[in-house]
Structures are given as C-alpha cells and as structure tokens.
C-alpha positions, -999 to +999 in steps of 0.1 A: -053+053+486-063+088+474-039+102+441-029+130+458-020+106+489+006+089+469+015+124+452+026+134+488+042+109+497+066+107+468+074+140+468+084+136+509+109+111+503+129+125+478+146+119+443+164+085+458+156+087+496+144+058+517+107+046+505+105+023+535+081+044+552+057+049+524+028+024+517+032+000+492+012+015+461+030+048+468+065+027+469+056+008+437+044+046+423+077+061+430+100+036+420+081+036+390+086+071+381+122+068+396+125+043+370+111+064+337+129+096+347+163+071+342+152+054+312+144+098+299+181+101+307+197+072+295+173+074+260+183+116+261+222+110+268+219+083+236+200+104+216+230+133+216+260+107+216+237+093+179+236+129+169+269+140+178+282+111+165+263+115+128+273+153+129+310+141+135+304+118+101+293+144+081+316+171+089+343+146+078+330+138+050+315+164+032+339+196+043+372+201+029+408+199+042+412+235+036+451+239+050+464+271+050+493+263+020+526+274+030+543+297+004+580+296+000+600+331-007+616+330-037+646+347-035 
C-alpha cells in the first residue's frame, strides 16, 4: 500500500475515530502516531510540572521575605 494511501486514510478517520474500516498497515500507522502524539504530551506536560516545579525551588530559596514592616506611632 502506496504512502500517501495510508496518509489518506489516517487523516479520514480522525484524531480517535473508528480505524475499523482502514487496512491493517494504515491501522497499525495510525495507532502508531496516535500513540507518539500522547507520549509528546505526556513528556511536554512533565517537562513544565519539572520546570515549574525547579522554578518554585529557587524562588524560595534564593529571594527574600521582604514584609512590608509595620511601624508603630509613637505618640
């Protein structure tokens, strides 16, 4: 089966729609690339929870507690 075969019928049957219907090299091909495009996500959505996480870290720990002081009148 032609590339551009399996290109076409990937893109017909959507982001999660039913692959019965497709042959099963194009099947295989989709759920393959249905497969990477989640593993991108989950390794992206990780990636900014790390960062986040390390930024968090270092704010705490290298900024100061810099509270306005509260001044008393004297009277």
């Amino acid at each position: 089966m032609p590339i551009g075969e399996i290109r076409e019928a990937v893109s017909g049957a959507g982001a999660m729609g039913d692959l019965s219907f497709i042959p099963s090299r194009a099947r295989f091909a989709a759920k393959a690339a249905q497969g990477a495009s989640m593993l991108s996500l989950i390794s992206g959505i990780l990636i900014i929870c790390v960062v986040g996480a390390l930024c968090f870290w270092a704010i705490d720990r290298f900024v100061n507690e810099s509270r306005p002081a509260i001044r008393r009148r004297s009277t």
